[in-house]
C-alpha positions, -999 to 999 in steps of 0.1 A, spaced: 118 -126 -197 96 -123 -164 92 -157 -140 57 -169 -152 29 -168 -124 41 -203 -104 6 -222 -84 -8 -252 -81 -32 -257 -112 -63 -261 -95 -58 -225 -76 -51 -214 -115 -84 -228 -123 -101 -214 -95 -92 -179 -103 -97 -178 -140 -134 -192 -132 -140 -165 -102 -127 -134 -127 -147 -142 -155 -177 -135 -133 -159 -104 -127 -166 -94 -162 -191 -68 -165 -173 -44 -134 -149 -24 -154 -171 -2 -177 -189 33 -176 -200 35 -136 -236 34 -148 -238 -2 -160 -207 -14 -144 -217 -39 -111 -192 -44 -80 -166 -76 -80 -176 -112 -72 -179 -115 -36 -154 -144 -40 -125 -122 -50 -129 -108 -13 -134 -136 11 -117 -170 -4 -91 -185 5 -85 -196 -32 -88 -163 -49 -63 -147 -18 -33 -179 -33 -42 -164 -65 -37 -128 -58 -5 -131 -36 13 -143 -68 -7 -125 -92 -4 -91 -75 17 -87 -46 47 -109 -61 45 -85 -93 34 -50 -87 48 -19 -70 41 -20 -32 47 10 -12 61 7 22 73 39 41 87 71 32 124 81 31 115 104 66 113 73 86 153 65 81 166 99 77 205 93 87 228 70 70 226 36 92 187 38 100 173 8 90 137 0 100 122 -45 103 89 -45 83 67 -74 68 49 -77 34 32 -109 22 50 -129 49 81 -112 38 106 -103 67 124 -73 50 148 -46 60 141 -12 50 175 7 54 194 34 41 228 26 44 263 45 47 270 60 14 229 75 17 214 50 -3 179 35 3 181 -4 1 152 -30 9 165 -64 10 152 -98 28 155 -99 68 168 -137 64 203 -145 72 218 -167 44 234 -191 64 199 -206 78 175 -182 70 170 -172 108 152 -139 107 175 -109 117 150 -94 136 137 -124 155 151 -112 190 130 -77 186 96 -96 186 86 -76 212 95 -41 200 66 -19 189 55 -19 155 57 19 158 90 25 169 117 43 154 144 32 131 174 17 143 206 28 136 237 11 133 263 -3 104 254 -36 109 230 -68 110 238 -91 133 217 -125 133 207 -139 165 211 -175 159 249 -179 149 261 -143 147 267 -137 113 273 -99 106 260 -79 75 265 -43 65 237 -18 58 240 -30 14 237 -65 27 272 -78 18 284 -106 44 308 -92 70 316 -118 96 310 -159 101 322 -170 133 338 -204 136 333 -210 95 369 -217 84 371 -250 88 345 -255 62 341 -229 44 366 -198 43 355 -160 53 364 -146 22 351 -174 -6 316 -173 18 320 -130 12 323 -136 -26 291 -157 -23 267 -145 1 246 -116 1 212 -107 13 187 -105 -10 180 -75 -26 144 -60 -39 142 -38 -66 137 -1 -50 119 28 -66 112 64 -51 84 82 -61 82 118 -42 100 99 -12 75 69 -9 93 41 -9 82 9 -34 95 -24 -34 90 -51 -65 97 -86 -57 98 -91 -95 129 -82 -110 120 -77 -145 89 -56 -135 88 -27 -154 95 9 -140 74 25 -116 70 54 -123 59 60 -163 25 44 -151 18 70 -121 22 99 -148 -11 118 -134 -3 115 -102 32 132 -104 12 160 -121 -9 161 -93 16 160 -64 48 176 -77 40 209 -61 33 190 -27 72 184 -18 62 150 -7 99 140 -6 109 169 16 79 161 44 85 147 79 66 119 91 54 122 128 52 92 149 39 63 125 0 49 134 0 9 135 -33 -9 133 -34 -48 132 -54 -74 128 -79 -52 107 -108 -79 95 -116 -69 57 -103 -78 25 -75 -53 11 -94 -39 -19 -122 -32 -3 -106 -13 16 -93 11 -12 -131 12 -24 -143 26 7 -117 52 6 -118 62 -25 -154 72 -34 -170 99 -17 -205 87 -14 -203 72 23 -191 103 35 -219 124 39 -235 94 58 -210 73 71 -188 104 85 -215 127 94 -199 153 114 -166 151 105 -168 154 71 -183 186 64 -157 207 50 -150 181 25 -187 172 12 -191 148 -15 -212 170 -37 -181 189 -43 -163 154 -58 -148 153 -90 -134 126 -107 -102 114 -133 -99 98 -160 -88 60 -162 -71 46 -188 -56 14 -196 -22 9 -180 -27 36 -147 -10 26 -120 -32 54 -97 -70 54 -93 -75 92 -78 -103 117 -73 -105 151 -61 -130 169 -31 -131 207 -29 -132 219 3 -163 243 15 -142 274 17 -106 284 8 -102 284 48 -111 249 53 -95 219 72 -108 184 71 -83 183 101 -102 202 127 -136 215 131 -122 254 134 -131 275 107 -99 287 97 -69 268 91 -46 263 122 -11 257 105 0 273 72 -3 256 40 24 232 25 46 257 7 46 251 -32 9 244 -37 -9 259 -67 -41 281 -56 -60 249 -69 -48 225 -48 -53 250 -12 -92 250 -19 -92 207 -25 -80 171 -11 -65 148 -34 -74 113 -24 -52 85 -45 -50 49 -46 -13 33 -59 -28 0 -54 -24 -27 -43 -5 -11 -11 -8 28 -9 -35 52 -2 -29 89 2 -46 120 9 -31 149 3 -45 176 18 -35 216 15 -11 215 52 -9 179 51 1 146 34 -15 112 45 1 78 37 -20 47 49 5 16 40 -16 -14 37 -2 -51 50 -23 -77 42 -21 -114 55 -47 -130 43 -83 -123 22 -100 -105 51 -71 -94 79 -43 -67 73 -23 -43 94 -23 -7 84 7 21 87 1 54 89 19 83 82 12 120 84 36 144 69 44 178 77 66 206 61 92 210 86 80 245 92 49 235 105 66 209 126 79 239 146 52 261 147 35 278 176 6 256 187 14 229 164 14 203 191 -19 212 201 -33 211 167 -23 179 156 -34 163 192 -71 178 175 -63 165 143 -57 126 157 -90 126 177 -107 137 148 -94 115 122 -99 86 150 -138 94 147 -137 90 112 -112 56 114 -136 43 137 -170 48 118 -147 34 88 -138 -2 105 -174 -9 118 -189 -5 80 -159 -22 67 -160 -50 92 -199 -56 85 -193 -56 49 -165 -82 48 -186 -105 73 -217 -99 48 -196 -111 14 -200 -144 31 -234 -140 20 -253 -161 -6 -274 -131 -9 -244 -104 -15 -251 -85 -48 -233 -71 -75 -238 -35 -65 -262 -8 -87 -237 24 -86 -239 57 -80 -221 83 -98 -200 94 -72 -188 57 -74 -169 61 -107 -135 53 -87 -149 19 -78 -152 4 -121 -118 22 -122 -101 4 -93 -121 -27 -109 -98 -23 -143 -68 -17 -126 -73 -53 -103 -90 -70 -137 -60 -61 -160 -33 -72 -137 -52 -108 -133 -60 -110 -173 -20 -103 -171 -11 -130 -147 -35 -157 -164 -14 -149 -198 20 -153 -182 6 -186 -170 -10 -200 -204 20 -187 -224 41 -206 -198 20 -237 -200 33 -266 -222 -6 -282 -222 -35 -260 -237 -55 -243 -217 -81 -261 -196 -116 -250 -200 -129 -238 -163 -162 -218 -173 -190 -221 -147 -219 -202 -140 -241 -197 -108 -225 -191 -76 -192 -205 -72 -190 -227 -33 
């Protein structure tokens, strides 16, 4: 049986009040209206979610290229989380907490100041600063200095262990469930393997990984913007071109998705959202159907993963967030190896990282205007447009998984459940 939803009751009633004023956002896009503004910018509704979502959903968090050898292992944070991301000596890929289990000193503590876009490090073990303990790469206990006189080496071996998260690949993206009765992964992204089989995702090298931190704006709507064309022709005029939104088309959602995705054909066969060249600078990712070399895939896994795969190039933005309106942001691009060691490859992707910066930029001052207007007594439910349809469908995707969390909690519950109904605008 899974671990019930566990918060203090008022934070329960809070959120069961603030989603059913999100009823109403999940139907056809032309009657459907945005979220409640409160589901962005509370502190509340963020308690809520951390429990509700991040402790119980799939979240994405690198791809196997960033610890390619047996021994890399690479620090990273999720939900205030310090984890180790590590493939360890027999090849396997292992996440498991950062926290020694003597005192719960983080392992990592004595690289605070090591960039956030550094390589993996490699090496056998996990040494923790504090007292020395020493851990191998599947997080069994290897050394306890000065620990026989309580406790002996080998019964603290038989004991001690760091934690492990469940691990599921899907194409080489790496996810993580802190819930270990959560079910599998990957029946629930069914269109997207259809979509991205022929991309070799798994077989992709990562160039050096993008960090941005201390992003101000609220984790979904930051998949929204993403994922629905509209803004583009506006918001990236001039970059955007080869990718216009009149040539959008959209899936399907249906109960139990664990992707929200569209497509956007590109102008011409030729085209490269990359670079304003009219042709193509780098062949296309080997494997791709005709199809997919004239269109972009953008995809949503939420609550963590956005990816855009494009026809010579995969994008994987991982997102961290830390609170209801501030996250950090990975990014990877991925390349076929081939590519990697072109002629004039270099020089390509140096065009392609300016470019994309343009767009990154015009993307953070709408987003960062938008989160500080949610504040707003005046914020509105949103009227949308059809090239909005992804936005209803992220809606069901958020609205089931808290519908799901608010039953794990009333089934737990030994009293029945409280009425919290309100109406107006919650303070």
């Amino acid at each position: 049986m899974r671990t019930p939803v566990s918060m203090p009751q008022s934070t329960i009633d809070y959120a069961r009040r603030v989603i059913e004023l999100g009823e109403g956002s999940t139907g056809p896009v032309e009657t459907s209206s945005i979220l409640p503004p409160q589901m962005y910018v509370t502190d509340e509704f963020w308690e809520f979610e951390k429990q509700a979502i991040f402790s119980k959903q799939w979240l994405c968090i690198g791809h196997v290229s960033e610890i390619p050898n047996p021994g890399d292992h690479l620090p990273i944070t999720v939900i205030d989380e310090p984890l180790i991301m590590a493939r360890d000596e027999s090849g396997e890929i292992r996440v498991m907490s950062a926290l020694c289990q003597h005192r719960g000193h983080p392992m990592f503590a004595g690289l605070a100041n090591r960039p956030d876009d550094a390589p993996c490090i490699n090496g056998s073990r996990l040494t923790c600063p504090y007292h020395n303990w020493v851990y191998r790469l599947d997080g069994t206990l290897v050394a306890a200095p000065s620990m026989n006189d309580t406790t002996p080496l080998e019964e603290l071996r038989n004991t001690i262990q760091l934690p492990q998260l469940r691990v599921e690949l899907f194409h080489g993206m790496i996810f993580v469930n802190f819930d270990a009765d959560a079910a599998p992964l990957a029946p629930t992204l069914a269109k997207l393997d259809a979509e991205i089989a022929s991309y070799g995702v798994e077989d992709l090298v990562t160039m050096p990984v993008s960090v941005r931190t201390g992003l101000s704006w609220n984790w979904k709507m930051h998949h929204e913007n993403a994922l629905e064309p509209y803004h583009t022709d506006y918001v990236h005029r001039g970059v955007h071109e080869s990718a216009p939104a009149r040539l959008a088309q959209f899936e399907e959602f249906d109960a139990g998705d664990g992707q929200v995705m569209h497509t956007t054909y590109l102008v011409s066969e030729a085209a490269d959202l990359g670079t304003d060249k009219s042709e193509r600078a780098i062949s296309d990712l080997p494997g791709l159907t005709p199809e997919q070399r004239k269109r972009i895939l953008f995809a949503s896994v939420p609550p963590m993963l956005f990816g855009i795969f494009q026809p010579t190039f995969v994008s994987l933005s991982i997102l961290l967030p830390s609170g209801p309106g501030c996250m950090d942001l990975r990014r990877l691009n991925l390349y076929a190896k081939s590519a990697l060691e072109s002629e004039g490859f270099d020089d390509y992707y140096e065009e392609q990282l300016k470019r994309k910066q343009i767009a990154i930029d015009q993307d953070q001052v709408t987003l960062e205007a938008m989160h500080r207007a949610y504040s707003s007594r005046y914020v509105p439910r949103g009227t949308l447009a059809a090239l909005e349809k992804t936005i209803p469908q992220m809606n069901s995707w958020l609205m089931e998984r808290y519908q799901s969390a608010l039953d794990e909690i009333d089934e737990g519950s030994a009293t029945p459940r409280a009425a919290a109904r309100t109406s107006g605008v919650l303070q």
